[in-house]
N, C-alpha and C positions, 0 to 999 in steps of 0.2 A: 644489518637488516636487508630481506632482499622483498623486490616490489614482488608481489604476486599477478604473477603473469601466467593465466591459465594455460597449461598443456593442450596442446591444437590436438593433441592423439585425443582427448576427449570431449573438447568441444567443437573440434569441425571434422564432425560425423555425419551418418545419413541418421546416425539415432536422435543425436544431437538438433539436427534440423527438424526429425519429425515432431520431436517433444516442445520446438517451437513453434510448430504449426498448429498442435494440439492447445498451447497455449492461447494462442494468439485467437481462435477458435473458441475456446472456452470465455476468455474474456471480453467478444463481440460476441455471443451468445449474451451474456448476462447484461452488458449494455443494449442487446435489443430488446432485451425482456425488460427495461427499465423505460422503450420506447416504446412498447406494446400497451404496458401498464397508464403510460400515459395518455395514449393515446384513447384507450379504454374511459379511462375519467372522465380525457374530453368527453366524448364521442356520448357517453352518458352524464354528464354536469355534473358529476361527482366532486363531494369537496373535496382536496388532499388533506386538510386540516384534519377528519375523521379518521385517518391511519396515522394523525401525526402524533409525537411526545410532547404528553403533559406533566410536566415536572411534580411527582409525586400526589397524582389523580390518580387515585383507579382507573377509569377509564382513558387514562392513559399509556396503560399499560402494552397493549396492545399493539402502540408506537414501537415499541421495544424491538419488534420484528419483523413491522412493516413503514417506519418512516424512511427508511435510506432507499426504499422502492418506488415513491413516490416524488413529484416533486411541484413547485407552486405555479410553475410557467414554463413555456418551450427556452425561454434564454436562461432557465435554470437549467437546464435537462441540457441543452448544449454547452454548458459550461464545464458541464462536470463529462459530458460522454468523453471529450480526447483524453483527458490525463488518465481516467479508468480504464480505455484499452490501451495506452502505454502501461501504465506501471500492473493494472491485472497481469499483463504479457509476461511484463520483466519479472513481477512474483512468481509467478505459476513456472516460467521456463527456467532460471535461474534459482529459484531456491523453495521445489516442490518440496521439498519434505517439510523444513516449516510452513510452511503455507497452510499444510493441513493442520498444525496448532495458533499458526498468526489470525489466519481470516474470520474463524469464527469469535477469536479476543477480539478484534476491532470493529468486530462488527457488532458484536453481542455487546461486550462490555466499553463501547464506548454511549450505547444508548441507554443499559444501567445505570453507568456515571452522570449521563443527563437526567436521568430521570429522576436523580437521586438528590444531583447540585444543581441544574439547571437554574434559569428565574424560570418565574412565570411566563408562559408562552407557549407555542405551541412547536416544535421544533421538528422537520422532517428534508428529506433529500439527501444522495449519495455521498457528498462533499464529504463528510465522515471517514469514509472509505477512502476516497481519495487525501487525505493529510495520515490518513493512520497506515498505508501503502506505501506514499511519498517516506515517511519516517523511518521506519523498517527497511525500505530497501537503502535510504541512504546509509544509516547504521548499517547496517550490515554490510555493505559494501565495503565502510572503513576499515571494521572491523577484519574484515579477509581480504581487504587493498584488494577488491572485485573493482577495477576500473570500469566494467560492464554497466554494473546496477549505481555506480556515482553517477558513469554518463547520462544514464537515461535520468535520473535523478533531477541532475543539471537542466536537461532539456526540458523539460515538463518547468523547473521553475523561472527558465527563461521565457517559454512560449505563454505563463500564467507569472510574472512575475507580484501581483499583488496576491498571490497566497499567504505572504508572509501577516499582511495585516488583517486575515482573516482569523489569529489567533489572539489578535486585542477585541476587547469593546468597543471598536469603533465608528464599523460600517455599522450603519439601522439595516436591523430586518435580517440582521447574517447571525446564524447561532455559532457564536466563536466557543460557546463551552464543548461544543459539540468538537470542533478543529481540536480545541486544545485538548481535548481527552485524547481522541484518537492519535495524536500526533504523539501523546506521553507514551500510550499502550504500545504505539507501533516502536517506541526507542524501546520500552519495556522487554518488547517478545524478542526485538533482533539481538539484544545483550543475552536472554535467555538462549536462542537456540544458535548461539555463535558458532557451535562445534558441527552444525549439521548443515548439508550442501557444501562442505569446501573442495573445491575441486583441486585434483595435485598440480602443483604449482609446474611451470615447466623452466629443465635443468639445462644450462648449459657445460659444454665441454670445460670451461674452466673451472666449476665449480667443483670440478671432482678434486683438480692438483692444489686448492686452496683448504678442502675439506681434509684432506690428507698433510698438509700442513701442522695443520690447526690443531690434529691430534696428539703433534708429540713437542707443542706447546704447553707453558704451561700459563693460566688466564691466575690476577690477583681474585 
């Protein structure tokens, strides 16, 4: 088994670096829109409860596609901003092409699943996103030994290490069905598009005289 260790001919590029800045761009873009939104609310005493999900209400439908835009307090909204420009970054630079099948699944169908099991409640903020991003990029990293998207993986759950008990019932006032969807979705998609973004691994000289080897072996 050999560790995958990405080819430098393709990731320390100037294409390479621009599609990380584009990244990186893209995902403080949508965290400032998520600061804007709030700020909005304040600024008009808006409830966030009105855009939030109500577990199998009609008029909670709504929530569907605008609770992860809103949230209930500024130490909400900063909880969730770092890990969502980490890991939006590391999705979007590292593994664009699923990204365009991953993000609308965890974004969409983890607030269907709420809306569908949820309890009673009103359920709304990014955090979603962030456990259904954390999930996916960790899977998938395993799955193509991307030391890249483990590390940042790692970090996010060192700098937040109670993430982890945000997929029990145990903190009040935290919708862990929400966590726990998106966390299943995001293992979901990365098992799904395992075959897509692997970038060629990089070869060493010896691997050639063992390859050549190995051909006029013969394996039980």
């Amino acid at each position: 088994m050999h560790i995958h260790v990405p080819d430098p001919a393709y990731t320390d590029t100037a294409q390479s670096r621009a599609r990380f800045r584009l990244a990186a761009k893209i995902a403080f873009g949508f965290v400032a829109l998520l600061w804007f939104i709030h700020w909005v609310n304040s600024s008009l005493d808006l409830d966030p409860y009105l855009s939030g999900i109500r577990p199998r209400e009609w008029a909670g439908l709504p929530g569907i596609l605008f609770a992860p835009l809103v949230h209930g307090s500024f130490e909400h909204l900063v909880a969730n901003s770092p890990p969502l420009l980490v890991l939006g970054t590391t999705m979007l630079f590292l593994y664009p092409n699923s990204a365009v099948r991953t993000l609308p699944a965890i974004y969409l169908g983890t607030n269907i699943a709420v809306w569908v099991f949820g309890r009673e409640s009103v359920h709304f903020g990014a955090s979603g996103l962030v456990y259904g991003l954390l999930s996916h990029i960790f899977v998938a990293g395993l799955l193509r030994r991307d030391r890249r998207a483990i590390a940042a993986c790692l970090a996010v759950c060192f700098l937040y290490g109670s993430l982890v008990w945000g997929l029990l019932p145990v903190p009040e006032g935290v919708s862990w069905e929400t966590h726990l969807a998106a966390a299943l979705i995001g293992v979901a998609t990365a098992i799904a598009s395992r075959r897509l973004d692997v970038l060629p691994r990089k070869h060493y000289t010896w691997e050639g005289e063992n390859d050549e080897n190995d051909e006029g072996s013969l394996r039980p």
